[in-house]
N, C-alpha and C positions, 0 to 999 in steps of 0.2 A: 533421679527422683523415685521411679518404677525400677522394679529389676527382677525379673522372675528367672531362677536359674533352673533348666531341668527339671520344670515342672508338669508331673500326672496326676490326673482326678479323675475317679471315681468312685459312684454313686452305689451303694449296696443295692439298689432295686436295680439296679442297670446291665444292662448283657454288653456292653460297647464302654469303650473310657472315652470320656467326655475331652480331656487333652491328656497330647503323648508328648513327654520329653520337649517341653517348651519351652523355650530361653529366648529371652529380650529385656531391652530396656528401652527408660522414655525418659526422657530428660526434663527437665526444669523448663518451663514454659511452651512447652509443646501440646498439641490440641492430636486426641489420634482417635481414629475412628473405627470400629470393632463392627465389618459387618459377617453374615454367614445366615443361611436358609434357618428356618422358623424350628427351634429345638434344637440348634446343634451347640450349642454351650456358651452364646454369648453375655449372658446374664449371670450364669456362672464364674466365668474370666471375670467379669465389673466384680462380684463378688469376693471373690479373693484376693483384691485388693485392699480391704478393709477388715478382710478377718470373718465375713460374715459365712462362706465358704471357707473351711468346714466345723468350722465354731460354733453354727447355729444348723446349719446344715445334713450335718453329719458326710459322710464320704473318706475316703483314702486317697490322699495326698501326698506325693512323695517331690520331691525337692525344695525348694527353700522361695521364698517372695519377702522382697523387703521394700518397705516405704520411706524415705530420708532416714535409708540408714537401719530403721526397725525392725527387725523379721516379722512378719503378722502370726507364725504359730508360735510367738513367745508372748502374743500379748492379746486382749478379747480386742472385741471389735468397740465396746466402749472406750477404753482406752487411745482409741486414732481417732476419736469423734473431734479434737483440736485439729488433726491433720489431715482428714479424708471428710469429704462431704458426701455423702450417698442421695440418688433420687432414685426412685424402685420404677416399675413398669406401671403401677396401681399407685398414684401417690394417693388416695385415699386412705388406705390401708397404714400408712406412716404418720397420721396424723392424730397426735394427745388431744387437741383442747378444740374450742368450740368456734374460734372465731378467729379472722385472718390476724389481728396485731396479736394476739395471746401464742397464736403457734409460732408465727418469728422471735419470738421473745423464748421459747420456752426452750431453745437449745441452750442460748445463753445462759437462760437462771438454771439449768444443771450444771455449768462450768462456772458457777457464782461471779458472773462478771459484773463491776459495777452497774447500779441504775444507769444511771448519767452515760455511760458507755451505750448501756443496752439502747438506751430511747436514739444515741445519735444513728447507730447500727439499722435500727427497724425506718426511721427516717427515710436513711440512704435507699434502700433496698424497694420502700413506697415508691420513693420516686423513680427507682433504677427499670423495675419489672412494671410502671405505670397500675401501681395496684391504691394509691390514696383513695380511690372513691369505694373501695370495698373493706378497708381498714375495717369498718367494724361489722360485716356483715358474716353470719352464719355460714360455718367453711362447708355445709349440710346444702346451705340454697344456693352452692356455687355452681357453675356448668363445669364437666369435664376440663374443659382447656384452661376455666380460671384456678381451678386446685389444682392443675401443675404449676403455673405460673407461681403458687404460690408455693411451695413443693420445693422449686427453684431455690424460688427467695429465701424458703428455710436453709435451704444447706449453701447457698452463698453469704449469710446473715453471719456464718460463723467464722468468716475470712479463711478457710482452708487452705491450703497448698496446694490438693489435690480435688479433682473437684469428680464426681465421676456418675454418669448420666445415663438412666436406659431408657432409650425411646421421647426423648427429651419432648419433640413435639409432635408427637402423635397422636393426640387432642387438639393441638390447635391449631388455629386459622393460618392461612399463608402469609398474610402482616404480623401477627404474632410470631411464628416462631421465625420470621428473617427479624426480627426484635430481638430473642431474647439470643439467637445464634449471633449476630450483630454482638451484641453485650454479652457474652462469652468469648467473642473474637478478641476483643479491645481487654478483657482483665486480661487473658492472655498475651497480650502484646505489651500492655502498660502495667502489670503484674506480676507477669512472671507465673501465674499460675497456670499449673499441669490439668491438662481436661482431658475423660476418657470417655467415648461418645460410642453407645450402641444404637446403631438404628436401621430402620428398614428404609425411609422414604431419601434414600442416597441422593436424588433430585435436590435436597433443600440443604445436604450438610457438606456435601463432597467441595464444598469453592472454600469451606472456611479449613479442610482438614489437611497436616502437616505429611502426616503418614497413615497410613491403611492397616488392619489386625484382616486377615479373611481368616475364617474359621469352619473346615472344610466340610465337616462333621464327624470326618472319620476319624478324629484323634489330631490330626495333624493343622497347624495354624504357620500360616507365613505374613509377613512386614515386609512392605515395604512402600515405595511413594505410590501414590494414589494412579498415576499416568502409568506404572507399570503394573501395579495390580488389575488395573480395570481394565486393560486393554487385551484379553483373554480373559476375566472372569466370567459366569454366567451372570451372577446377579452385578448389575450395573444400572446406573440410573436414563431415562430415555433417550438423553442428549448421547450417552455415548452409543447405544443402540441406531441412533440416526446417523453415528458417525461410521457404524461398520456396513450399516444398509447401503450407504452413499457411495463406500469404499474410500473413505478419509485417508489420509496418510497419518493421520494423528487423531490420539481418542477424545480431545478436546472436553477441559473439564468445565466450562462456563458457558453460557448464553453466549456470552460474547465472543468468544473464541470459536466456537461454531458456525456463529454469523458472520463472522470473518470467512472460512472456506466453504462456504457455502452461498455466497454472493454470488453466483452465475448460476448456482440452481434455481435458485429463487425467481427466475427469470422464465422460470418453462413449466411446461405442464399446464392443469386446469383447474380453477378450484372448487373446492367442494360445495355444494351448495346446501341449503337448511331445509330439510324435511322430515314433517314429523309423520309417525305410524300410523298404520291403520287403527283404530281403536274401540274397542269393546264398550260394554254399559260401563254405567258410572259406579265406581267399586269404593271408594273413599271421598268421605265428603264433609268439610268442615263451614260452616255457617254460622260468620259472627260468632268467631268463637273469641272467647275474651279470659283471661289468666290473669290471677292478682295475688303475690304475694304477701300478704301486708298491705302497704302501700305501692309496694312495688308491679308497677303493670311490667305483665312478661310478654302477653299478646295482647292485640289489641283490635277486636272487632275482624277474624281474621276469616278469610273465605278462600279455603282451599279445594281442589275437584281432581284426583285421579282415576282413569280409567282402566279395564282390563286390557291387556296389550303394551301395558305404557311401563317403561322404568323411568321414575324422575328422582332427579336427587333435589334433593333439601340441601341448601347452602349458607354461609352467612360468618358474621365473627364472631366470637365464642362469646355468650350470653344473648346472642340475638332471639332464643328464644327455640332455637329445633328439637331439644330433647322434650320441652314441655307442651310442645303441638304432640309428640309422637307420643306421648304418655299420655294426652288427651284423644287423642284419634283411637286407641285400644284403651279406651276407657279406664287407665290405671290410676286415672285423676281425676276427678269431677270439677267441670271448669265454669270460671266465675259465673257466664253469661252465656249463652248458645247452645249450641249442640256440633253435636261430631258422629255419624254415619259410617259403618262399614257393613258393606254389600246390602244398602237397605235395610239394616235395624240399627239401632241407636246403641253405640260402641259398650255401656254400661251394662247393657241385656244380654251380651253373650256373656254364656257362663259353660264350664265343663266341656264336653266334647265337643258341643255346639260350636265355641272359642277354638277349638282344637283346627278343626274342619273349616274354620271360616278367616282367621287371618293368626301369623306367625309374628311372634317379636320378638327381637335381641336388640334387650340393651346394651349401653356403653359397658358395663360390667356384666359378662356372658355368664359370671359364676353365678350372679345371684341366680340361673338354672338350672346350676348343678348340685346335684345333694347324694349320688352315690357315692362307694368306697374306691367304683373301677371304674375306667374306661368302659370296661366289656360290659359292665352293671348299668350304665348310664345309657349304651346303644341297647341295650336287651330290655329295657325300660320300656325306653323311646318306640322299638316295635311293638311292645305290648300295648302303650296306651293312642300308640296310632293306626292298633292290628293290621300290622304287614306284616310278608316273611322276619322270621329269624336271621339277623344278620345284615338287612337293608340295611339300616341305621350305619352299622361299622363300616361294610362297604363305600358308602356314599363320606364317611370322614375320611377313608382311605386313598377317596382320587383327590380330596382336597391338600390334607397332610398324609402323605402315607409314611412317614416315619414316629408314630405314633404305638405304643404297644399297648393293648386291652387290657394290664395288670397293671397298668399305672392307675394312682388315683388323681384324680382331677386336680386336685390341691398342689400337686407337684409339678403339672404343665407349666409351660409357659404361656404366655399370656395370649400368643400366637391360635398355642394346639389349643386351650380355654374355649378361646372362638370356633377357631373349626370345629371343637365338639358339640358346640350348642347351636351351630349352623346346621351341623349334619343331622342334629334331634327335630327342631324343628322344619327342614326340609324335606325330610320323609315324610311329615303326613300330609305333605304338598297343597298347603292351604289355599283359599282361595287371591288371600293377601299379603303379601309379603312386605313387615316394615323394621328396617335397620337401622341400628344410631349407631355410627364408627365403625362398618364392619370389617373396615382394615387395617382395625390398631391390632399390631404383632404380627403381622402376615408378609412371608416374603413376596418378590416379584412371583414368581412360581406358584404360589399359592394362591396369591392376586387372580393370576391370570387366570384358572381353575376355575376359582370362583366366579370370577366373569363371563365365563362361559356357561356357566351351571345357570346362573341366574338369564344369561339371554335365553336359552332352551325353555327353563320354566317360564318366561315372561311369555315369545314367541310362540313355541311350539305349542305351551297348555294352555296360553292364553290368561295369563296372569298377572296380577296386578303389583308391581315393587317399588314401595317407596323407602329411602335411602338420605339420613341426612349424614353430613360427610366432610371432612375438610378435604380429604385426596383428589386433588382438582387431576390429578393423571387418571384417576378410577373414573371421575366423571366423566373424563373425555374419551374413554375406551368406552362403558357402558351404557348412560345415560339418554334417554329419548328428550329428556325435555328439564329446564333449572328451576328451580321457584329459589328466589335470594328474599334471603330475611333480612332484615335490618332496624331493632328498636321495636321488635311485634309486630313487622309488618310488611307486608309484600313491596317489594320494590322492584321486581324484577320475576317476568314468568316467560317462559319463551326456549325454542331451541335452543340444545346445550352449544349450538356454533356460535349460535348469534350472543348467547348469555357470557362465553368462557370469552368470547374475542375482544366481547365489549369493557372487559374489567383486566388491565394491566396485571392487577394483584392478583388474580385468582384466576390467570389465563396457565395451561400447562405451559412446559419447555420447548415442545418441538412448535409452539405457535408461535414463543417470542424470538425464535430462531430465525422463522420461515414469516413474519411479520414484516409487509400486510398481505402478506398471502390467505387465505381461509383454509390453515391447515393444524389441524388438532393434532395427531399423531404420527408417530413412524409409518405406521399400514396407507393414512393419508397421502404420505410425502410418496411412498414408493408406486404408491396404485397411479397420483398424479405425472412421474416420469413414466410409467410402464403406456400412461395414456399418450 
């Protein structure tokens, strides 16, 4: 179905080729999965499957890529729009019209397919990705995780062949994307359709995937099954990390297959127990705070309290409401009923430096922060208007991503490096608050980890306040002091993240339903409990 012969790319602003001399193929209903560290060309490779690399692109390309049979540099990428499905990193950004049934429809009416066609089509797909109760609601008032959902359903609406995916659920929740990864398994298996899946969170895709793409950065990519890729890769998802701490004989790609050898460990050691930080004053503080779209209640009467010292993540299913508390608590919203507090004034009266110095935000979209033409424009900014050295700014994106060059412009990152650059701006002027929505959509394990550490030193050492809403229940279980789970506008759960991750099957990590009913959150858990 795939078939890339001898294929090289690159990019005219680029000192490195992106891939060298790459040849493979993928067959007719095979599901393969495209991972590699944050910028090394795996959005690229999705791209050149539909022409959009170097068609739209620009770049030097030398060998040949064909799709059933087509070559993609003898034809635009409209052209494969019947036989390739694209979903981007930003499904925002891919969206014509205003409202969930109008965008599913709107592939169709460019390939003038019957009405009667189109309504059965948009039907299916309602019910398939469980999206009937937002049929008609503004794709503007949706959350993150519901515009991919929807994203999806556009490019499944057009019955493709090829279906191909980046970052598929990196917005949403841990029932959502085993939903919509589920219903990609099964067209695959009762369809015959070819899926091409880039992503980072390897934990949630690796059980459903045929064959592995690693993509090294240095130019160089190898295939092959997932058990021999993983079992030497660096980037791997925790289960198999628990499988080389343990000293497995096998790298075990499932919950289940882990919990199988590892039944007699299970049996030793001590487990961890639930305590929360020492804690500072009261740094974030929402009271009765209440959000109304329309009709629509988003919160409702809500009373949240974080302290200096404390990291808490913000949890819940996609529309429960976390990006519109976090847009009301830095005052980027004025909310129906209440008020919202940071560090002791009322979130709407910081303004200017005062904002600067007093609390940090990245949104789920890190671009809407960037407005230079460079990298190096964007850090030398970033120093000026948070007067530090020269250079702070770039250093501190450098331990995050350090394969990053200062003559890139922002537009041209990946969705990855985006974030880290708007991490690295805002954490230089080391505010007193730190509040994040998705800070780990596009980020590898490595990069994760990075940041994970950055944010415990600022929380710990400065004595800082970070709040964090998040579906990466593995990021919670490394980082977080303490959960608040939303549900419907409303708190349903506040408490230790052991006692919060343990208590919810859905949204428990890997190495817990492993090591279940043990009280064990992570790999560092399991090893410190043997070493005890």
């Amino acid at each position: 179905m795939i078939n890339f012969s001898n294929v090289s790319l690159i990019y005219p602003t680029s000192t490195k080729t992106i891939l060298e001399d790459l040849s493979f193929s993928i067959v007719e209903g095979e599901l393969v999965l495209v991972i590699g560290s944050t910028g090394t060309g795996k959005t690229s490779l999705l791209q050149l499957i539909n022409g959009l690399v170097p068609h739209h692109t620009g770049g030097i390309l030398a060998g040949d890529i064909t799709v059933d049979g087509i070559s993609t540099k003898l034809v635009r990428p409209g052209e494969l729009a019947h036989l390739v499905g694209i979903v981007g990193q930003n499904p925002a950004q891919g969206f014509v019209t205003d409202t969930v049934e109008e965008e599913l429809a709107f592939g169709m009416e460019a390939l003038n397919l019957a009405p009667d066609l189109m309504r059965k089509r948009v039907e299916e797909i309602l019910d398939l990705l469980a999206l009937v109760h937002l049929r008609n609601r503004a794709i503007s008032t949706l959350s993150g995780g519901e515009q991919q959902r929807v994203a999806i359903g556009s490019a499944l609406v057009m019955h493709p062949k090829v279906l191909v995916l980046d970052e598929p659920t990196s917005a949403l929740d841990p029932i959502a994307a085993e939903e919509v990864l589920s219903i990609l398994h099964r067209l695959v298996h009762d369809l015959s359709l070819t899926v091409v899946i880039a992503e980072h969170r390897l934990e949630r895709v690796i059980g459903f995937a045929d064959r592995i793409i690693h993509i090294a950065g240095d130019g160089n990519a190898k295939i092959d099954l997932p058990e021999i890729i993983l079992k030497d890769a660096n980037i791997a998802p925790p289960i198999v990390h628990l499988a080389r701490a343990l000293g497995l004989s096998d790298v075990g790609l499932s919950v289940r297959d882990v919990r199988r050898m590892t039944e007699t460990i299970r049996d030793t050691g001590k487990d961890v127990e639930s305590v929360l930080p020492t804690v500072g004053a009261e740094r974030i503080l929402a009271k009765d705070l209440t959000i109304k779209y329309g009709s629509h209640v988003v919160l409702k009467s809500l009373n949240v309290s974080v302290r200096a010292g404390e990291i808490v993540a913000l949890m819940g299913r996609n529309g429960a409401g976390k990006s519109s508390l976090l847009t009301a608590l830095v005052g980027l919203q004025k909310p129906t009923s209440g008020t919202s507090h940071i560090c002791g004034k009322a979130s709407t009266d910081l303004k200017g430096g005062v904002r600067r110095e007093t609390v940090g935000f990245i949104p789920q979209e890190p671009s809407d922060l960037l407005y230079g033409q460079s990298v190096d424009g964007e850090c030398a900014q970033g120093d000026k208007d948070n007067q530090i050295a020269p250079g702070t700014t770039f250093a501190l994106l450098q331990r995050i991503v350090p394969s990053i060059s200062p003559d890139t412009h922002p537009r041209d990152l990946s969705e990855g490096q985006r974030l880290a650059l708007a991490l690295a701006i805002v954490l230089s002027a080391q505010p007193q608050v730190l509040i994040l929505d998705e800070p780990t959509r596009g980020l590898d394990y490595q990069s994760k980890a990075l940041l994970i550490s950055l944010l415990q030193n600022y929380s710990k050492e400065l004595g800082r306040c970070v709040l964090i809403a998040t579906h990466d229940v593995e990021l919670v279980a490394e980082l977080a002091d303490r959960v608040i789970f939303l549900a419907d506008g409303e708190v349903v759960a506040d408490g230790p993240t052991l006692d919060i991750l343990l208590s919810s099957p859905a949204f428990a990590p890997q190495v817990a339903k492993v090591m279940s009913p043990r009280r064990w959150l992570t790999v560092s858990d399991v090893i410190a409990a043997m070493e005890g």
